[in-house]
N, CA, C and O of each residue as an XYZ file, in Angstrom:
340
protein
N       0.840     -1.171      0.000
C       0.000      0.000      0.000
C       0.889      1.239      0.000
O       1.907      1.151      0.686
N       0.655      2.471     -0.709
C       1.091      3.588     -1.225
C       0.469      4.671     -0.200
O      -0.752      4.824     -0.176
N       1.400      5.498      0.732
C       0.970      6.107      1.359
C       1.776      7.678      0.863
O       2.997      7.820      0.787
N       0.980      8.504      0.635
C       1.383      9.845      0.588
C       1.257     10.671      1.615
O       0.168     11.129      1.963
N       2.693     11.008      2.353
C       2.483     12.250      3.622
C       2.553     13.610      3.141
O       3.572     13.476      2.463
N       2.269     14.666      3.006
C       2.486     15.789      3.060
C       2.756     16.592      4.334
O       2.174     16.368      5.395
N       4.017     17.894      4.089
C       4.243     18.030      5.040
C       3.165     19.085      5.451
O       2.249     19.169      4.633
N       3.067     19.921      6.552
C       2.012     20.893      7.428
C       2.505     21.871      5.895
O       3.504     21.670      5.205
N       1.407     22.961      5.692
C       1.873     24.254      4.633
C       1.710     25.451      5.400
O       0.701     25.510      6.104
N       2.696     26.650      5.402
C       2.819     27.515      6.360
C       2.223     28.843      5.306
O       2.460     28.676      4.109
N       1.645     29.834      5.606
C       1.219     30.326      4.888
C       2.767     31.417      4.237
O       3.737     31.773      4.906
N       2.483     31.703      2.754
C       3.784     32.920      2.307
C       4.104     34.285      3.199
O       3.226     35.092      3.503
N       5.493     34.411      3.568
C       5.702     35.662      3.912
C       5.695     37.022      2.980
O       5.723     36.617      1.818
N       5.673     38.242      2.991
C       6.466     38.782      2.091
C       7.047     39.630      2.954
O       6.515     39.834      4.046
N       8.586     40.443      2.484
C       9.130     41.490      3.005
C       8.552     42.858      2.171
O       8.102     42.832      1.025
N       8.674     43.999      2.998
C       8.801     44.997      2.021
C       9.688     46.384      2.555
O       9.562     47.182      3.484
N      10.848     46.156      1.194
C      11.739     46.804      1.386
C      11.986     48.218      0.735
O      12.053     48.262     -0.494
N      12.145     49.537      1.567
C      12.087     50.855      0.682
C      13.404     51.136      0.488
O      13.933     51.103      1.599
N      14.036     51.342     -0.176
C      15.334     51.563     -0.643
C      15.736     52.879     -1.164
O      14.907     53.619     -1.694
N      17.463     53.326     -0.983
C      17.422     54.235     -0.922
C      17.263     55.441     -0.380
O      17.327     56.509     -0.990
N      17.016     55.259      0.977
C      16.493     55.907      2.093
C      18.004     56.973      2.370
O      19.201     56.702      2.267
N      17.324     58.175      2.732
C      18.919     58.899      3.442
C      19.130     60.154      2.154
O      20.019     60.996      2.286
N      18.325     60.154      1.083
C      18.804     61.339      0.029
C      17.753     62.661      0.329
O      18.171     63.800      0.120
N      16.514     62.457      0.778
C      15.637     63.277      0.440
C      14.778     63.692      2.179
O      14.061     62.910      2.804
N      14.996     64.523      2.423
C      14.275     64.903      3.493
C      12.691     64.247      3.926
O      12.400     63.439      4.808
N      12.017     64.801      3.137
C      10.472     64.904      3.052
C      10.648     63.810      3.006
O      10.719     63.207      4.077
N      10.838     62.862      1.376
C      10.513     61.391      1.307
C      10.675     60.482      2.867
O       9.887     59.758      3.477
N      11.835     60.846      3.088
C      12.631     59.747      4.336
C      11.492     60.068      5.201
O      11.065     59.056      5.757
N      10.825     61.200      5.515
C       9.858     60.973      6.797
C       9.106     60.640      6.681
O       8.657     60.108      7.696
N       8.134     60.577      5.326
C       6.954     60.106      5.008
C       6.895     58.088      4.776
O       5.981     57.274      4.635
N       8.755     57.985      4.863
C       8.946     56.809      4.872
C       8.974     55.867      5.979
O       8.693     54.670      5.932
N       9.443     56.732      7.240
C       9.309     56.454      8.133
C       8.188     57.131      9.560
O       8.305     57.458     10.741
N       7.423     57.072      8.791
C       5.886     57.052      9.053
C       4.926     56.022      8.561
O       3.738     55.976      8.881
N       5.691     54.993      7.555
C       4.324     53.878      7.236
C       4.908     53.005      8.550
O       5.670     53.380      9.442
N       4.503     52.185      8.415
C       3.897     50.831      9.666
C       5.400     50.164      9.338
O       5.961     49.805      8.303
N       5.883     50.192     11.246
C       6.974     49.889     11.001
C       7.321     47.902     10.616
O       8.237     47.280     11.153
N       6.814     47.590     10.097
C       6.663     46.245      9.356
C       7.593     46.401      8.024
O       8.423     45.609      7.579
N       7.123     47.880      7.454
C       8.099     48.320      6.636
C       9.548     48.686      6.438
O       9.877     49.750      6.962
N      10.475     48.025      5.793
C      12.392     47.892      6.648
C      12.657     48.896      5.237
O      12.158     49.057      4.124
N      13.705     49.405      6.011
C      14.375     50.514      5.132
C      16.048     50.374      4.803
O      16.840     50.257      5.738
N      16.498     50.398      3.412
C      17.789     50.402      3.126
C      18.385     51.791      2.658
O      17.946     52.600      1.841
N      19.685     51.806      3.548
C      20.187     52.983      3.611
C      21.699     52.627      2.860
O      22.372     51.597      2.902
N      21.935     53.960      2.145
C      23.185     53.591      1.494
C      24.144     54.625      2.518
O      23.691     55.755      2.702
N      25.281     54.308      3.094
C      26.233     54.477      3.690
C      26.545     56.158      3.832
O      26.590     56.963      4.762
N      26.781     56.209      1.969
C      27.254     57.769      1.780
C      26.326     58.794      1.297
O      26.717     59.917      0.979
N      24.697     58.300      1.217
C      23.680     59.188      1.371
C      23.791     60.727      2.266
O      24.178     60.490      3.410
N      23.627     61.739      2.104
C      23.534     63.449      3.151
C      23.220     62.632      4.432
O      23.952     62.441      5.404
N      21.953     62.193      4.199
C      21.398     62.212      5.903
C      21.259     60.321      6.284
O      20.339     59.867      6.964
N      22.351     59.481      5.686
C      22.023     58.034      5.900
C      22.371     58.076      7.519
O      21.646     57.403      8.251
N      23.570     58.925      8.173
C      23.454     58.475      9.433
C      22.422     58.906     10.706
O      22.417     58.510     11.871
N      21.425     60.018      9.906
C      20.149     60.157     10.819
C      18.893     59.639     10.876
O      17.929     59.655     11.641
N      19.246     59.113      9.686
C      17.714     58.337      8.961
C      18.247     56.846      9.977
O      17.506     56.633     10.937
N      19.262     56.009      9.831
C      19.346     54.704     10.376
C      19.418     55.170     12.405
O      19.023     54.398     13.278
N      19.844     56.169     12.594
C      19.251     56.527     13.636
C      17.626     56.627     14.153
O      17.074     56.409     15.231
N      17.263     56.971     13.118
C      15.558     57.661     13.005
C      15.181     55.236     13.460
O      15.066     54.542     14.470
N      15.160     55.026     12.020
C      15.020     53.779     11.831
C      15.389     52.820     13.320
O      14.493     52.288     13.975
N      16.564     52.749     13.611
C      16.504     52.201     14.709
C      15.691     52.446     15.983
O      14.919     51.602     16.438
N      15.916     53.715     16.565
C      14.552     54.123     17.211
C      13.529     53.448     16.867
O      13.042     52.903     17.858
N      12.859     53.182     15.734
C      11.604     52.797     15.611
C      11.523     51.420     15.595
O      10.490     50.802     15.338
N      12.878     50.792     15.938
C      12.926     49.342     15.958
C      12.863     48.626     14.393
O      12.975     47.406     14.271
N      12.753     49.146     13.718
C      12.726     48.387     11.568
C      13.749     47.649     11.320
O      14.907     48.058     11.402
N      13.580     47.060     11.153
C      14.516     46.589     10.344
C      15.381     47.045      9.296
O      14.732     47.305      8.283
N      16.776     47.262      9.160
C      17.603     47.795      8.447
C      18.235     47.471      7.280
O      17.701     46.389      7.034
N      19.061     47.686      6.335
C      19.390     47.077      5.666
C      20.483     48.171      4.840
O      20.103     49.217      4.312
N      21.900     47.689      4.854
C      22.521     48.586      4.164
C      23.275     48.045      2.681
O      23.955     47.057      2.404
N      22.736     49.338      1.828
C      22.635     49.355      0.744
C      24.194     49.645      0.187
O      24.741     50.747      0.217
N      24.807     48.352     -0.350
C      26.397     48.589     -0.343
C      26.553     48.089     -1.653
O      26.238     46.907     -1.790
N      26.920     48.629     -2.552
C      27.024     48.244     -3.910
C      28.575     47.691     -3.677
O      29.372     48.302     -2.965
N      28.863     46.597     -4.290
C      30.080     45.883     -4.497
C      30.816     46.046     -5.966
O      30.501     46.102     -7.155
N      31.947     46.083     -5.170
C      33.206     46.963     -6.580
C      33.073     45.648     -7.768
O      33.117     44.511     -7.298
N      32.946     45.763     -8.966
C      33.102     44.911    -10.038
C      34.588     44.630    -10.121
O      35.381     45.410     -9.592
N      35.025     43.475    -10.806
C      36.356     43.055    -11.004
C      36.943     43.905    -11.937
O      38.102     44.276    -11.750
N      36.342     44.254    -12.875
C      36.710     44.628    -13.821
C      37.412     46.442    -13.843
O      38.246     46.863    -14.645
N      36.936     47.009    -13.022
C      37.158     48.299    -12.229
C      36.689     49.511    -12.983
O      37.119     50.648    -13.177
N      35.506     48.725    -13.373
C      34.532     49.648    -14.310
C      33.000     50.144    -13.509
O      32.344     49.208    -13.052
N      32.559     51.236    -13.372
C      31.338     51.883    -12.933
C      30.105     50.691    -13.123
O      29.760     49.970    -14.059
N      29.684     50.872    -11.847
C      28.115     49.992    -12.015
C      27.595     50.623    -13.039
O      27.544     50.066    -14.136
N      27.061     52.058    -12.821
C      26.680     52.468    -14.666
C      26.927     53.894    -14.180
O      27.415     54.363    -13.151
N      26.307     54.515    -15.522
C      26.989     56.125    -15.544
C      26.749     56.157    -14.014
O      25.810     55.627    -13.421
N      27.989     57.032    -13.367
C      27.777     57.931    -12.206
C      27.529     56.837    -10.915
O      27.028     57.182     -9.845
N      27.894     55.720    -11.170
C      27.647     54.617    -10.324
C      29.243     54.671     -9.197
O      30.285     55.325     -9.160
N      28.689     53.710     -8.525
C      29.868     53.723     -7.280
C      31.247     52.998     -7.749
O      31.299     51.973     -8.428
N      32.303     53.704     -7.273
C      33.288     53.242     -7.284
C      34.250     53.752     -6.286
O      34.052     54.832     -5.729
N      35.510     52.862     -5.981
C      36.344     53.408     -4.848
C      37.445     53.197     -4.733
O      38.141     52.769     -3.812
N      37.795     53.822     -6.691
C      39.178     53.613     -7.078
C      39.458     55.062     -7.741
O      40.564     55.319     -8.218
């Protein structure tokens, strides 16, 4: 006899991530004013990334830093893109 178990099914998560956080005054507060369920990525060398991940922590969010990685080749992610050569 042929028995099929299946395992328990958990229902889907999703994340939702705002990115970019730390360039724009207005935006960043109106960003961190939705429901903090909402996690925010901050790029390092943004004007205001080290008040915004301040702001963010306070509110307990989840963080996430936005670090673009150098290509081998030692060519620009694209026009005007990061580099640190």
């Amino acid at each position: 006899m042929f028995v099929l178990f299946t395992p328990l099914v958990q229902a889907a998560q999703m994340a939702i991530v705002i990115d970019d956080v730390g360039y724009r005054i207005k935006e960043d507060r109106e960003i961190l004013a939705l429901p903090k369920a909402v996690s925010v990525a901050i790029i390092p060398v943004a004007p205001y990334a080290t008040e915004r991940a301040k702001d963010a922590y306070n509110q307990k969010r989840d963080i996430l830093i936005h670090l673009p990685m150098e290509p081998k080749s030692k060519q620009p992610i694209e026009e005007g893109g990061y580099s640190y050569w």
